[in-house]
N, C-alpha and C positions, 0 to 999 in steps of 0.2 A: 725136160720142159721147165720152164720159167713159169712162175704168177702173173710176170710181166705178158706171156702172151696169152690170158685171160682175161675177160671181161668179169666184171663181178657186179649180182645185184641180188639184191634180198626177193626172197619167192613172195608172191602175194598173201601168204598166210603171215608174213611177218615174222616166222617161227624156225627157215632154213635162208639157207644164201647157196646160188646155183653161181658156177663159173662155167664159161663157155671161151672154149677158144677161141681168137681171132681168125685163125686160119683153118681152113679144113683138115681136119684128121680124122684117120683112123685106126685103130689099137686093135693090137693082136691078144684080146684079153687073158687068153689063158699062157698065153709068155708074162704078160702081169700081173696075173694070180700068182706065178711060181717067184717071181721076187719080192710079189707082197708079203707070201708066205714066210719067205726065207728070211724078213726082216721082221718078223715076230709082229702084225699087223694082223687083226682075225681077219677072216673072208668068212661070211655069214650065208650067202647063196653064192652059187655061179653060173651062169647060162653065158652063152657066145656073147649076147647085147649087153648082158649088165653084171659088175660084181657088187654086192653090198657085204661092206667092210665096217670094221670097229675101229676109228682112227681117233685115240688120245680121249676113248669114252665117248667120243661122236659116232654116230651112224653115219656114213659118208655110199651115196649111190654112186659108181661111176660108170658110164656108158659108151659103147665101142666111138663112139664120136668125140672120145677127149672129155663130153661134157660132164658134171660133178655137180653134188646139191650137198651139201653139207647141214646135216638134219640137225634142228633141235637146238640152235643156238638164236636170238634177235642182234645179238653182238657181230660187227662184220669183223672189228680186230680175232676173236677166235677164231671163227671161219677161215680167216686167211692164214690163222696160225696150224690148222690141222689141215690147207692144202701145203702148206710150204712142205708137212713129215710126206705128204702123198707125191706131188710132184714128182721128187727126184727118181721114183720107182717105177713112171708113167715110160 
């Protein structure tokens, strides 16, 4: 997956930025846990719907829908800089 086929906006609290895809998906999470893992990326929970990950010191949620919040930043250049390490592994 591409950036490119994400929308990006900052979360109402002004303190995460959610990326949601343009197109419908959905992620077989625990095939993406096991490449998250394998790329040195923590995985902090894991249930079927959501993994929360430690991505470049960011807290990153991602959910069986593609969608992503990238926690704890007001910057949308970071944000987009800790989905670009996420992406490739989606």
């Amino acid at each position: 997956m591409k950036l490119s086929e994400f929308g990006c906006k900052p979360c109402r609290n002004k303190t995460s930025y959610e990326f949601v895809p343009k197109k419908e998906n959905r992620l077989e999470l625990a095939a993406v846990a096991r490449r998250i893992e394998k790329s040195g990326i923590g995985i902090e929970a894991e249930t079927p719907f959501l993994l929360m990950l430690s991505v470049k010191g960011r807290k990153v949620s991602l959910f069986r829908n593609a969608r992503f919040l990238v926690k704890s930043t007001a910057e949308e250049k970071t944000a987009r800089e800790t989905a670009e390490v996420l992406l490739p592994l989606l």
